[in-house]
C-alpha positions as CSV (number, residue, x, y, z in Angstrom):
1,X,0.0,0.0,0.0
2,X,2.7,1.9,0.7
3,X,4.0,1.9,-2.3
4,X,1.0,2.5,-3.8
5,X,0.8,5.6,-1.9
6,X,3.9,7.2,-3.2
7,X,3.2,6.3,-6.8
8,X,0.0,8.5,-7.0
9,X,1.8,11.5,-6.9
10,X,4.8,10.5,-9.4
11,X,2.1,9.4,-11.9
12,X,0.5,12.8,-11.3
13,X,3.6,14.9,-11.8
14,X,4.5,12.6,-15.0
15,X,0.6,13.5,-16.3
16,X,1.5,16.9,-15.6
17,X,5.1,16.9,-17.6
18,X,3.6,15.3,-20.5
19,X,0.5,17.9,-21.1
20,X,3.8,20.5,-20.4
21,X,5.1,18.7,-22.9
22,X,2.1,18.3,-25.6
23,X,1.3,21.9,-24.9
24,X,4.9,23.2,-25.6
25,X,5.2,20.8,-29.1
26,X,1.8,22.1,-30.2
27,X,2.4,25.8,-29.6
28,X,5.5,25.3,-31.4
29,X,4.0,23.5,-34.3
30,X,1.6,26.7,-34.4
31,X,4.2,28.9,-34.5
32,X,6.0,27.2,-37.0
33,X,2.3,26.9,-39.6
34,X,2.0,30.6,-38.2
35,X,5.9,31.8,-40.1
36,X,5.1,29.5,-43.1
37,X,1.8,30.3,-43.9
38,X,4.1,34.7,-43.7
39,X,6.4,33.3,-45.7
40,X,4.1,31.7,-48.6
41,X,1.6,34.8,-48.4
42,X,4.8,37.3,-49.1
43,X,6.5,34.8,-51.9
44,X,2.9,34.3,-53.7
45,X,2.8,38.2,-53.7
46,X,6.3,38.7,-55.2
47,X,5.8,35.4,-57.5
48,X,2.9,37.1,-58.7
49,X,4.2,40.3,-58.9
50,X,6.7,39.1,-61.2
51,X,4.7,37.4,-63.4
52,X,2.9,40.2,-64.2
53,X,6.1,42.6,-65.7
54,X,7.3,39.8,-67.0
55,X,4.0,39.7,-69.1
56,X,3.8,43.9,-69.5
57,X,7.7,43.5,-70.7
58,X,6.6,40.8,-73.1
59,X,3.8,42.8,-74.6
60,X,6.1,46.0,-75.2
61,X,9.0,44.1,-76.5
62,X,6.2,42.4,-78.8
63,X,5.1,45.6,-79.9
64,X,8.5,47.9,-79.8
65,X,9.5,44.4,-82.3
66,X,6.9,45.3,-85.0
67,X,9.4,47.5,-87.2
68,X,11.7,44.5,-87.6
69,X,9.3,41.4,-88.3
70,X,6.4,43.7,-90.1
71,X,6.5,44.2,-93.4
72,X,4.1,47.3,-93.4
73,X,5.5,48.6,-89.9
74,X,9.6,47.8,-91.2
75,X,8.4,50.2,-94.3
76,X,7.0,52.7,-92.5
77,X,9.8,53.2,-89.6
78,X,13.3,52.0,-91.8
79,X,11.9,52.9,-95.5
80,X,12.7,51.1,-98.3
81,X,16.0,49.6,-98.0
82,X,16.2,46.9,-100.9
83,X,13.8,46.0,-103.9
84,X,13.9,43.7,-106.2
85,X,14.7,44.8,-110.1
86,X,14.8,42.0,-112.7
87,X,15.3,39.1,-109.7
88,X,18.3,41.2,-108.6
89,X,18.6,42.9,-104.9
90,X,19.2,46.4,-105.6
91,X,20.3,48.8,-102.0
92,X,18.0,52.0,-102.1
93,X,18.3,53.5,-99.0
94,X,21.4,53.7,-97.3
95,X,21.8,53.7,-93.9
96,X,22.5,57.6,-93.6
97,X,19.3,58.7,-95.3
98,X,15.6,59.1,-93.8
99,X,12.5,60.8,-95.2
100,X,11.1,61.5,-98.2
101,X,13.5,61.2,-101.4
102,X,13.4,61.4,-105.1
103,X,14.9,58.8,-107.5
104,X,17.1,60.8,-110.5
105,X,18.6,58.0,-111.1
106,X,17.9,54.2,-112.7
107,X,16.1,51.2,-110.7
108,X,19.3,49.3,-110.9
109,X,21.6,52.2,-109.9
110,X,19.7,54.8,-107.8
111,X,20.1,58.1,-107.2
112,X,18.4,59.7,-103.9
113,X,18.0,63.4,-103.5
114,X,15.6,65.2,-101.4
115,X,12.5,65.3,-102.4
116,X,11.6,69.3,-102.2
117,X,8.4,71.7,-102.9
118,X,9.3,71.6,-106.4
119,X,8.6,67.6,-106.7
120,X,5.8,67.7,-104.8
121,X,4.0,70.0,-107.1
122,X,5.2,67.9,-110.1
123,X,3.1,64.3,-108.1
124,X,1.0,63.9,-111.6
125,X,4.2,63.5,-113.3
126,X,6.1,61.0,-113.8
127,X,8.7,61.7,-110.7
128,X,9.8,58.2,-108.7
129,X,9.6,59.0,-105.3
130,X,11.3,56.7,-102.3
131,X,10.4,56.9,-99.2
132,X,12.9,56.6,-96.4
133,X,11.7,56.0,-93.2
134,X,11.4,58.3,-90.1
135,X,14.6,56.8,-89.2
136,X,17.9,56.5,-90.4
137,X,18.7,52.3,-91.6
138,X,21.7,52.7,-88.7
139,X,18.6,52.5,-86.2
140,X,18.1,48.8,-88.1
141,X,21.2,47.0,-87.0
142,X,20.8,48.5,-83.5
143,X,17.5,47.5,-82.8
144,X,17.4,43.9,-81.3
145,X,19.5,46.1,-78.8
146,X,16.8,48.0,-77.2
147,X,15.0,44.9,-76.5
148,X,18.5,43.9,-74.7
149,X,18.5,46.7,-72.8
150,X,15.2,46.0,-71.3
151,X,15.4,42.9,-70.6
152,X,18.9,43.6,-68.3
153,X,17.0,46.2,-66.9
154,X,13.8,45.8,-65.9
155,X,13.5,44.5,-62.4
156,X,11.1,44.0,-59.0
157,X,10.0,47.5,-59.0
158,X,10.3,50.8,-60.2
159,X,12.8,51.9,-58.0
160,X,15.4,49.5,-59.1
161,X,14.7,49.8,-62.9
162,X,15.5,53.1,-62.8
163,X,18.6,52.6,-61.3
164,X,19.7,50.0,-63.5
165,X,18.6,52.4,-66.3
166,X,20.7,55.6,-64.8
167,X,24.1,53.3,-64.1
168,X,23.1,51.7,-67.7
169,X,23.0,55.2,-69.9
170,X,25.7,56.6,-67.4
171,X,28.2,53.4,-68.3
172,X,27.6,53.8,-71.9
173,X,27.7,57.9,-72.3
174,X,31.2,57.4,-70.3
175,X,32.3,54.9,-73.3
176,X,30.3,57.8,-75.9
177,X,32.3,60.7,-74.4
178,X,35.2,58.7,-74.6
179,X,35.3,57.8,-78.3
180,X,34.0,62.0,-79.3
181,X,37.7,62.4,-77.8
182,X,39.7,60.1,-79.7
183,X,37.5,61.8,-83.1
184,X,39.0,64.9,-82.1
185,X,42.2,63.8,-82.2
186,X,42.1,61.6,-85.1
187,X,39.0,62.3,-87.0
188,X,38.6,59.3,-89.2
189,X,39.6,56.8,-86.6
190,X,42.4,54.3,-88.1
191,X,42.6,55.6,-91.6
192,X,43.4,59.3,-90.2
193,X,46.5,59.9,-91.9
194,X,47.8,61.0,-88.5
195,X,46.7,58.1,-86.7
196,X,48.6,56.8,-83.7
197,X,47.8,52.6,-82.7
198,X,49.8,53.4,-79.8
199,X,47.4,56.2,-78.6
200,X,44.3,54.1,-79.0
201,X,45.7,51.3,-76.9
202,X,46.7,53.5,-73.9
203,X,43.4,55.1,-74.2
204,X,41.5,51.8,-74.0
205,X,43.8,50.5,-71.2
206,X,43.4,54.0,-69.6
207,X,40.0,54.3,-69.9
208,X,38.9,50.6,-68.6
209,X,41.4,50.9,-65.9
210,X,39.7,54.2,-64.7
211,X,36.0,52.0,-65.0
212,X,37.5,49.4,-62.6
213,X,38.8,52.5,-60.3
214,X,35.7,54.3,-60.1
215,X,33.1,53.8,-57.1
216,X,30.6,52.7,-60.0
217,X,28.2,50.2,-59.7
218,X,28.8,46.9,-61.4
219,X,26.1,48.1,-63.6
220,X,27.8,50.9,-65.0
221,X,31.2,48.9,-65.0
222,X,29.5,46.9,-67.4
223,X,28.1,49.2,-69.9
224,X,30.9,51.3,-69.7
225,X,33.7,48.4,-70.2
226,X,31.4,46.7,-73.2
227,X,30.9,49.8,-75.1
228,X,34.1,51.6,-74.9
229,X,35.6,47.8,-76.1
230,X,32.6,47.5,-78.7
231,X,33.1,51.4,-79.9
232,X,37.3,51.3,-79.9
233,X,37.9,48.4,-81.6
234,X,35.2,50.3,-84.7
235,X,37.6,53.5,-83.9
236,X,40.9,51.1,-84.7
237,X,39.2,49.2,-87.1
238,X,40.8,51.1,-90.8
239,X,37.8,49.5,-92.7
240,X,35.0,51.0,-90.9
241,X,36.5,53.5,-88.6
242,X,34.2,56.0,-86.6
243,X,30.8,55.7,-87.8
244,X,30.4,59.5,-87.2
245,X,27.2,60.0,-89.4
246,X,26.3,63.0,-91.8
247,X,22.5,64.0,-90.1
248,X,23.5,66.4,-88.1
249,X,21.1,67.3,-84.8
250,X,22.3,70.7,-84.2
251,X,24.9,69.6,-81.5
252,X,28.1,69.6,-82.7
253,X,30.2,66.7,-83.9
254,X,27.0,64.8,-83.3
255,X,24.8,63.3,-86.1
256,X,21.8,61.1,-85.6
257,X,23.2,58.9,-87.7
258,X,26.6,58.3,-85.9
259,X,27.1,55.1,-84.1
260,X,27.4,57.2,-81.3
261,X,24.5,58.5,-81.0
262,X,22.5,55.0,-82.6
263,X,24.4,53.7,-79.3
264,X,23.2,55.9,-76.7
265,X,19.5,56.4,-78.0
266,X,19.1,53.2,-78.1
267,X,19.9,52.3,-74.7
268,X,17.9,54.9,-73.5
269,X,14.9,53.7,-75.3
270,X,15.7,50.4,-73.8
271,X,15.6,51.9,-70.4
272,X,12.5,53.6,-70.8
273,X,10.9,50.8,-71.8
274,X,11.9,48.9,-69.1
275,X,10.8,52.0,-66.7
276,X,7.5,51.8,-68.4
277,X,6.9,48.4,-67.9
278,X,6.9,48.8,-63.7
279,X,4.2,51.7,-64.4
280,X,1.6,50.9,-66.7
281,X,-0.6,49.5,-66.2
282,X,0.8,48.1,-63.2
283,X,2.3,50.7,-60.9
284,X,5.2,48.9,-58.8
285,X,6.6,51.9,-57.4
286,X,8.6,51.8,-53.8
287,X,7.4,55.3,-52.3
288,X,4.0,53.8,-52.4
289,X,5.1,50.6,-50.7
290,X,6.5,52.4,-48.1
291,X,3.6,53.7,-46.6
292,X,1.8,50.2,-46.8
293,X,5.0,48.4,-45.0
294,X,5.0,51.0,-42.4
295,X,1.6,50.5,-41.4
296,X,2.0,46.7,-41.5
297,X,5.3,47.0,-39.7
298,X,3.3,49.2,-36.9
299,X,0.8,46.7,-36.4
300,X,3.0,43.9,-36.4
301,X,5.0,46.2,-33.7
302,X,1.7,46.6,-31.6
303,X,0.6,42.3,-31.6
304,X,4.0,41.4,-30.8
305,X,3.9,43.7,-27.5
306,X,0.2,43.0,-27.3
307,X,0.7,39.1,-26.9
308,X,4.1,39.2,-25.4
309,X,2.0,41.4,-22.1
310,X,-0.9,39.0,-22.3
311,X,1.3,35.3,-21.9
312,X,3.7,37.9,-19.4
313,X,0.5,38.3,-17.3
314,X,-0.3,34.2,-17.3
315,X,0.2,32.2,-14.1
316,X,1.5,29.4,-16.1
317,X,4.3,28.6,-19.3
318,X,2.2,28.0,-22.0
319,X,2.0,27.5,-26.1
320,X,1.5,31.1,-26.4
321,X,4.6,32.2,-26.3
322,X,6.2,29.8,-29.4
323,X,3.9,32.2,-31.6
324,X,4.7,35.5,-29.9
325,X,8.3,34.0,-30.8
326,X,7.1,33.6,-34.5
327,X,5.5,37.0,-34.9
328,X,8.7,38.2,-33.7
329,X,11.2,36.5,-36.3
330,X,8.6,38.0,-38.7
331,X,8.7,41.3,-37.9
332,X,12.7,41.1,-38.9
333,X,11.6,40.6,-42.1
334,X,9.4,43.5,-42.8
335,X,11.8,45.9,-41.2
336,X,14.6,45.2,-43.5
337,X,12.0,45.4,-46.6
338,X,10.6,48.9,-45.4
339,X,14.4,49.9,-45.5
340,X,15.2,48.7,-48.7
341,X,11.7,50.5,-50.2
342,X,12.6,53.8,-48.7
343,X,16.6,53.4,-50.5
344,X,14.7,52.3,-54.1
345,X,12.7,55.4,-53.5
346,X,15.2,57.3,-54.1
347,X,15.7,56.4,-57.8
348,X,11.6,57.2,-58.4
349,X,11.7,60.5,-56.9
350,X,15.3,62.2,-56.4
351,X,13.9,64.1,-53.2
352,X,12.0,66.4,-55.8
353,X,8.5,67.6,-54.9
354,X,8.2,67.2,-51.6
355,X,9.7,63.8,-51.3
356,X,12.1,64.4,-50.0
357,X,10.5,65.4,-47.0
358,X,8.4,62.3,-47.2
359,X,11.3,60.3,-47.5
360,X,13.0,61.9,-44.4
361,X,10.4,61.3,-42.4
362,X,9.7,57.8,-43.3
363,X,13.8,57.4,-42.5
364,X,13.5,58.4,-39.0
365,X,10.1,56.3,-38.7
366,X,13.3,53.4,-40.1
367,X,15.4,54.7,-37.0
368,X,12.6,54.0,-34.0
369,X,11.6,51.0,-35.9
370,X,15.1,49.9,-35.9
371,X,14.9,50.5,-31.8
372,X,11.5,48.8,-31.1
373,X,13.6,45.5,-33.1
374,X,16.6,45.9,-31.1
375,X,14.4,45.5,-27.6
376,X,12.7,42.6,-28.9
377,X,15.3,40.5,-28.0
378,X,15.6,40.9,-24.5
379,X,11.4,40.9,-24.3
380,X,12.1,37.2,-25.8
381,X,14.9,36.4,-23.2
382,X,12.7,37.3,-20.7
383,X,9.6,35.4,-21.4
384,X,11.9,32.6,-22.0
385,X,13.2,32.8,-18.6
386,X,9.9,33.7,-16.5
387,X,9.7,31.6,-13.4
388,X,6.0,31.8,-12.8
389,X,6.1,31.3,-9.3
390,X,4.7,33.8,-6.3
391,X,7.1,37.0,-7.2
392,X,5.8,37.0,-11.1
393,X,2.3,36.8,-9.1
394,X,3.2,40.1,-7.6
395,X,4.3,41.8,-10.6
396,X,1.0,40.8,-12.6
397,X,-0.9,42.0,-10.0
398,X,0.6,45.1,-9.9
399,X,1.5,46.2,-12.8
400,X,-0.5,44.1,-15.3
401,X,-2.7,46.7,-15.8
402,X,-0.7,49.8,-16.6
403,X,2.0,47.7,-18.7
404,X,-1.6,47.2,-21.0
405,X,-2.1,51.1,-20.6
406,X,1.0,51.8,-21.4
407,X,1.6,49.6,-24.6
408,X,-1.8,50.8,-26.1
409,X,-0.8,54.6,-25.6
410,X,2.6,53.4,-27.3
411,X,1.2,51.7,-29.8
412,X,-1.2,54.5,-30.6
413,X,1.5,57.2,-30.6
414,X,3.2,55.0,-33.3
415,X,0.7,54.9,-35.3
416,X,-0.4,58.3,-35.5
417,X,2.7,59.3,-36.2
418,X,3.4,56.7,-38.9
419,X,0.2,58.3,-40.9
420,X,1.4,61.7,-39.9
421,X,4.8,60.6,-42.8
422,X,2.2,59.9,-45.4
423,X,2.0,63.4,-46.9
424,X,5.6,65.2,-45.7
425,X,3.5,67.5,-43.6
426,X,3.3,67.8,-40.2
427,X,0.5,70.4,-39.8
428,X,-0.7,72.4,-36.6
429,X,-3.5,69.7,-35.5
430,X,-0.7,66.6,-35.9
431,X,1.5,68.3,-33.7
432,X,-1.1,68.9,-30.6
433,X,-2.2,64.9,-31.0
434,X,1.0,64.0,-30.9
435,X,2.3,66.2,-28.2
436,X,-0.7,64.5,-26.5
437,X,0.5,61.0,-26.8
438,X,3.9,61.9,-25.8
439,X,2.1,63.0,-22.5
440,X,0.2,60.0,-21.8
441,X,3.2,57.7,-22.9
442,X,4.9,59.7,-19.8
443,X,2.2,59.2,-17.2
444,X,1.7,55.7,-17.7
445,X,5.8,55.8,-17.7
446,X,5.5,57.1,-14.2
447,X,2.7,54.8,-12.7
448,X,4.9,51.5,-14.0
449,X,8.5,53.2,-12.1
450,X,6.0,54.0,-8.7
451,X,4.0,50.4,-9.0
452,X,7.4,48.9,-9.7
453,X,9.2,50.4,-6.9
454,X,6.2,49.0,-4.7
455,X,6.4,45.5,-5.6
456,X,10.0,45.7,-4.9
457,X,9.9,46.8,-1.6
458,X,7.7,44.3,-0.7
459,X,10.7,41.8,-2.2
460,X,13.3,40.0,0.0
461,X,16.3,40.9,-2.5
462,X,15.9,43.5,-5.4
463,X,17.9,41.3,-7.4
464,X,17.2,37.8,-7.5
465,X,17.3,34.9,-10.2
466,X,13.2,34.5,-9.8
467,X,12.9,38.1,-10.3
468,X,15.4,39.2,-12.8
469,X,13.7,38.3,-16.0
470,X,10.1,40.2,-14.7
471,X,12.6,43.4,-14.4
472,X,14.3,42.4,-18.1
473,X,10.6,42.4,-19.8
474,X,9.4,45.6,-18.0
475,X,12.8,47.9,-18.3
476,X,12.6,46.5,-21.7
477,X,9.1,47.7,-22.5
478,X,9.4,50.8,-20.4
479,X,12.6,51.7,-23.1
480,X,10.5,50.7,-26.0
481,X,8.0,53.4,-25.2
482,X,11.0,55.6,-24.4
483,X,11.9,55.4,-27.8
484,X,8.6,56.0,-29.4
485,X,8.2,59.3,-27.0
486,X,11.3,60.6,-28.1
487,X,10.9,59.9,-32.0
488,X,7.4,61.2,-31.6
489,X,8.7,64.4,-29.6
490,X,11.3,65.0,-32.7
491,X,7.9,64.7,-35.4
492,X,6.3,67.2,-33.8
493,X,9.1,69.6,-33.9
494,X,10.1,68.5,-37.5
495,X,9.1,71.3,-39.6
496,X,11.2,73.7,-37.6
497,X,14.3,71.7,-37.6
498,X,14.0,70.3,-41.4
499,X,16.3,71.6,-44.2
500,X,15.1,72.3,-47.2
501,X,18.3,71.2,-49.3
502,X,16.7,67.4,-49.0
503,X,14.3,69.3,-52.0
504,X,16.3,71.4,-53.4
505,X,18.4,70.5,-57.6
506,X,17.3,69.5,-60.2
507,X,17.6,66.0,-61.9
508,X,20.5,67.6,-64.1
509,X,22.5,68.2,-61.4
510,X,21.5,65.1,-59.3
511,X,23.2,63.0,-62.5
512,X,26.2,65.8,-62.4
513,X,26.6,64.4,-58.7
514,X,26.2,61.1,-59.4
515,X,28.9,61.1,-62.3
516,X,31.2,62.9,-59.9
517,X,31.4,60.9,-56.9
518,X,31.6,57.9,-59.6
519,X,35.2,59.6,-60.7
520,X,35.8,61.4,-57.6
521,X,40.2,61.2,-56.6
522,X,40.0,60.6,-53.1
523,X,37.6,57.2,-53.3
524,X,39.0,55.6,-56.6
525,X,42.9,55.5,-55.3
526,X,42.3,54.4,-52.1
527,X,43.9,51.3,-50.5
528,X,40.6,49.3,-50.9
529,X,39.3,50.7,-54.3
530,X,42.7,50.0,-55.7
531,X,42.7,46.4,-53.9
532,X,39.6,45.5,-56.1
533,X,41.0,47.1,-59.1
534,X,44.3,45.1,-59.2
């Protein structure tokens, strides 16, 4: 009997361990369904984001492509390059000509002028007139390229195409500029009777070496090193030489005809394309992500705390906190995307227009969000090492109530201000609510440090293994709402303290800047820029 006796309360505690036990693997098993079923939502969204440029680039590539595969469309754009005469290919239109023209000479052996008031008025006559396309046959060859360009372009969002599309147009008017030099110094390239090969080769070495120096993105590095190689070896070649073109734009030494110029437009149209494409129809554009992620990253802010007070206030370890645990890991994830949003918002706006100031604010909203992550660690080393025994049942009793109080006044402050960013503005009214806020976050502050202080007299030691992670959580919450207050306190004084050089340039001087710093002395010889250049 004995025996017996002793057994009931082993069993007992073993019943107990095990529904510890059950309860533990099926909160974790909830936590884990919880960050997969995150995880799927935000890869089904970008999956299907992707799918749809990929089908808006496909349509515009289909119908920038027209010119080349339609017969009508090819006409219309390029003219008529070839014809037929007595089953032999004859070339009408060379690659330097565009518009309207007048045959003086035979079919076989055609002679283009331009066609002029005189010939119009003589239509009813018999006058063979050619038509030459809107654009000059150089634009032919160079064609398939735009599609290129786009394609290496285009990506995620509109942010980052543009980007891609600066560092693409800035790479290749580097390798443009470059070869404009060399045709001042030897006009028609190799076959310049004053032509040097040494001074080509030192340029080329000179010029790729100063691509590999630069602090240019691998972008521009590209485009830079494949046109000025694609562009020098024409310049050196005495066959073809510089393809400088005879159409000239008005700009000089540059003809709309010259490889040049075919080179650069063409890339640009590329780029615009691809810039397009994250538009219409479909805008994918990062400043209006940002406000979306901020609100999402608020309230993901406000459940974490919400459910990390409401298991810190249970009697007993339970599931609970595996999924406060998930909800945490997650927010990691959507504070590093509202960073990277707010950077690629850059490229969509270039702090014109107010954005600037949008952007600015949305920056320090980054900052406390950044804060509120970095105390979420020791909020999960506490719960993790919560005791649960009669001094937690002091604290909850306590101070249960005003740590609710105080994480919804937080909570609320945060969000106020996040939709005071929205429009760059913080008006008259925004200011008094949030100067508000920042008052109640400061009297609840108080009643935690005097309700604290109270259950810690009534304590045996102040510091104590059963107590130390109940002071953890609530120092760590108390700073979280710290942090808020003194963000919130800086909003509310913002338009005072903001300078307006954040909107101030233009986007002329913006790519001025931009191709400076790219060539600037100081970063493109130092030990580490060098390093990677060798």
């Amino acid at each position: 009997m004995a025996k017996t006796t002793e057994s009931a309360p082993l069993l007992a505690n073993d019943v107990e361990m095990q529904q510890k036990d059950d309860g533990n693997v099926t909160g974790q098993l909830a936590a884990d369904l919880a960050g997969m079923a995150v995880k799927f939502q935000s890869q089904n969204a970008k999956f299907w984001n992707n799918l749809t440029l990929a089908i808006v680039l496909s349509a515009y590539m289909t119908i920038f492509g027209l010119p080349i595969y339609s017969d009508y469309i090819h006409y219309s754009v390029f003219g008529e390059k070839d014809m037929f005469v007595d089953g032999e290919v004859v070339s009408v239109c060379g690659p330097n000509m565009m518009g309207l023209k007048v045959n003086e000479g035979t079919p076989k052996k055609p002679d283009l002028v331009a066609a002029n008031s005189t010939h119009l008025t003589m239509a009813d006559e018999d006058v063979d007139f050619v038509w030459c396309g809107f654009l000059p046959g150089a634009y032919q060859d160079s064609w398939p390229g735009v599609v290129q360009t786009a394609m290496f372009t285009v990506l995620c969002n509109t942010g980052t195409t543009v980007k891609l599309a600066w560092q693409c147009i800035a790479g290749t008017f580097c390798a443009v500029v470059n070869v404009y030099f060399m045709c001042v110094l030897f006009p028609q390239g190799a076959s310049d009777p004053n032509y040097m090969p040494v001074v080509a080769w030192v340029d080329l070495v000179v010029v790729i070496f100063l691509f590999l120096a630069s602090k240019a993105d691998v972008n521009t590095m590209i485009m830079g090193i494949c046109w000025t190689v694609c562009l020098m070896l024409h310049f050196m070649n005495p066959t073809t030489g510089p393809t400088t073109g005879s159409l000239p734009t008005g700009i000089p030494f540059v003809n709309y005809d010259g490889e040049t110029t075919v080179v650069l437009l063409t890339a640009m149209m590329g780029c615009i394309i691809a810039v397009v494409a994250t538009i219409f129809p479909k805008p994918l554009l990062n400043i209006r992500r940002v406000h979306d992620d901020a609100l999402e990253i608020v309230n993901g802010i406000d459940v974490v705390f919400k459910e990390a007070i409401d298991y810190y206030k249970c009697q007993k370890p339970g599931a609970l906190r595996f999924q406060v645990f998930a909800k945490m890991q997650g927010l990691k994830g959507l504070s590093s995307r509202v960073s990277s949003n707010l950077a690629d918002s850059y490229w969509e706006t270039f702090n014109l227009c107010g954005y600037g100031k949008i952007r600015l604010l949305y920056n320090s909203m980054g900052e406390a969000v950044g804060k509120a992550e970095s105390v979420v660690f020791p909020v999960r080393s506490a719960l993790d090492g919560i005791k649960f025994g009669e001094e937690h049942s002091a604290f909850t009793k306590e101070l249960g109530t005003v740590l609710s109080e105080l994480h919804k006044e937080t909570a609320g402050c945060l969000r106020l201000c996040a939709q005071c960013c929205k429009d760059g503005q913080i008006e008259a009214k925004e200011k008094d609510d949030i100067r508000k806020k920042v008052n109640a976050i400061k009297e609840k502050q108080q009643d935690l440090s005097n309700k604290y202080q109270v259950v810690m007299g009534k304590m045996k030691h102040w510091l104590s293994p059963e107590t130390a992670p109940d002071s953890l959580f609530i120092f760590a919450l108390s700073q979280w709402a710290k942090d808020v207050e003194d963000w919130a306190t800086d909003l509310a004084d913002f338009e005072a303290a903001y300078n307006k050089k954040w909107c101030s340039g233009n986007v002329c001087v913006i790519a001025m800047q931009q191709l400076g710093s790219m060539f600037d002395p100081a970063g493109m010889f130092s030990k580490e820029q060098l390093r990677f250049t060798a």
